[in-house]
N, C-alpha and C positions, 0 to 999 in steps of 0.2 A: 781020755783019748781025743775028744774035740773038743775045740775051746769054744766055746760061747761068744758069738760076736756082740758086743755092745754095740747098739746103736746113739747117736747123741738126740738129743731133741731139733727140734729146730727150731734154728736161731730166728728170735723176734726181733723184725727191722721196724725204723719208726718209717722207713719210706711207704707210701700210697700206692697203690695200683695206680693211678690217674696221672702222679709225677714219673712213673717209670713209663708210661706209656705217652706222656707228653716231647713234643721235639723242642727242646731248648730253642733255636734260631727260627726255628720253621714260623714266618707267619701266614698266619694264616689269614685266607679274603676268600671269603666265600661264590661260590660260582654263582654266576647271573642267574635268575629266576627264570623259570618256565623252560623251553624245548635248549638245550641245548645244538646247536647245528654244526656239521660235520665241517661247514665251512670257518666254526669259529673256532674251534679243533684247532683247524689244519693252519688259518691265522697268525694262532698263539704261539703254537708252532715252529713254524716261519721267523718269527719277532724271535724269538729264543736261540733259536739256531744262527740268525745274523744278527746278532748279539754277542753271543760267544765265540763265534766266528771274528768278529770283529776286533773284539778285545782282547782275544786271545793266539792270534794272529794264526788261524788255523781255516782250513781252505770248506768252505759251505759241504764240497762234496766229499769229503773226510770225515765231518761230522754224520753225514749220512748213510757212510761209507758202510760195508756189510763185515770189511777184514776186523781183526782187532789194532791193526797196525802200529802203529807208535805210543809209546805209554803218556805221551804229551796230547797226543789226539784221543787216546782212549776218556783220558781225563776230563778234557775240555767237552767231549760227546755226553760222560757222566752229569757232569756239570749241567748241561743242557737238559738232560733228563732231568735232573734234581729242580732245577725252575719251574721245568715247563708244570711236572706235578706239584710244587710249592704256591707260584706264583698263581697261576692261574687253575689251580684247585682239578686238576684234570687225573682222573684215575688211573692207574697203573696198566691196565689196558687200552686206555687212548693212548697214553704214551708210549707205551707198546706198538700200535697199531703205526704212528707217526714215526717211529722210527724203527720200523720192521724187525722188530726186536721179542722178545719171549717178556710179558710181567714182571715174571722173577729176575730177568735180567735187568728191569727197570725198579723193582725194588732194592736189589745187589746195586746197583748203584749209588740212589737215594741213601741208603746204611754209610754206605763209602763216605760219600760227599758229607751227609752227616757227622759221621768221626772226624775227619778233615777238617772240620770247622774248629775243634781245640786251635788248630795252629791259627794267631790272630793275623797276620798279614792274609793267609787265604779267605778265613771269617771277611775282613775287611774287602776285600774283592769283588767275596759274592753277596755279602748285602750290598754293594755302591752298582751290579745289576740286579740285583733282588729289589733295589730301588727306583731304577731305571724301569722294570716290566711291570712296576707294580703304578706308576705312572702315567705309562702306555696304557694297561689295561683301564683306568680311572676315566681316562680322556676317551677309552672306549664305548665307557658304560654312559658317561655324560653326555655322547654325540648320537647314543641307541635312544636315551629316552628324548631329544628332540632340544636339551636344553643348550648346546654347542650350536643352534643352527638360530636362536633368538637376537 
């Protein structure tokens, strides 16, 4: 009268826990040592947002904008997201906080931007500012410890 569900095994992957949880593009630079300050938060921030602002010819106050409004602005805000936590290693709740956003809004982004990088012209993009902030930030850390000022 009832059939018997077979269940299958489960399939053995040669993939790692470590390579599924690793981001292909994402490089990583680790955050400066010691107190992090809210002013170098808000900084990075700043750089990131007239940045993409810049490049992507979309107006500073749109990026920070509260609507969801145009899917070219939405993108280019994602974008910015995607940096500011890449580049400058800032957690999902700084990024949050920077741009009056919920976390999960800033990781639903982060995901976003991530898949989006298959497509190589976009990949090409955001690493030529993923090079750009990472730059900036270098020339920050070298003028912090006194060695820019010799």
């Amino acid at each position: 009268m009832y059939q018997r569900i077979q269940t299958c095994p489960a399939r053995q992957t040669s993939i790692r826990k470590a390579e599924l949880t690793a981001l292909p593009h994402r490089k990583h630079v680790p955050r400066p040592q010691g107190d992090i300050s809210p002013e170098y938060d808000d900084a990075a921030g700043q750089l990131v947002v007239k940045l993409v602002s810049v490049l992507d010819r979309v107006a500073v106050a749109d990026l920070h904008g509260t609507s969801r409004g145009k899917a070219g602005i939405c993108l280019s805000r994602q974008k910015a997201m995607y940096l500011m936590h890449t580049v400058f290693s800032s957690p999902y709740h700084t990024v949050a906080a920077f741009f009056r956003r919920d976390r999960t809004t800033i990781a639903h982004a982060c995901r976003l931007v991530e898949d989006m990088r298959d497509d190589e012209d976009f990949d090409r993009q955001l690493e030529a500012m993923e090079n750009l902030l990472v730059s900036a930030r270098n020339l920050y850390e070298i003028s912090d410890r006194g060695v820019a000022d010799a």
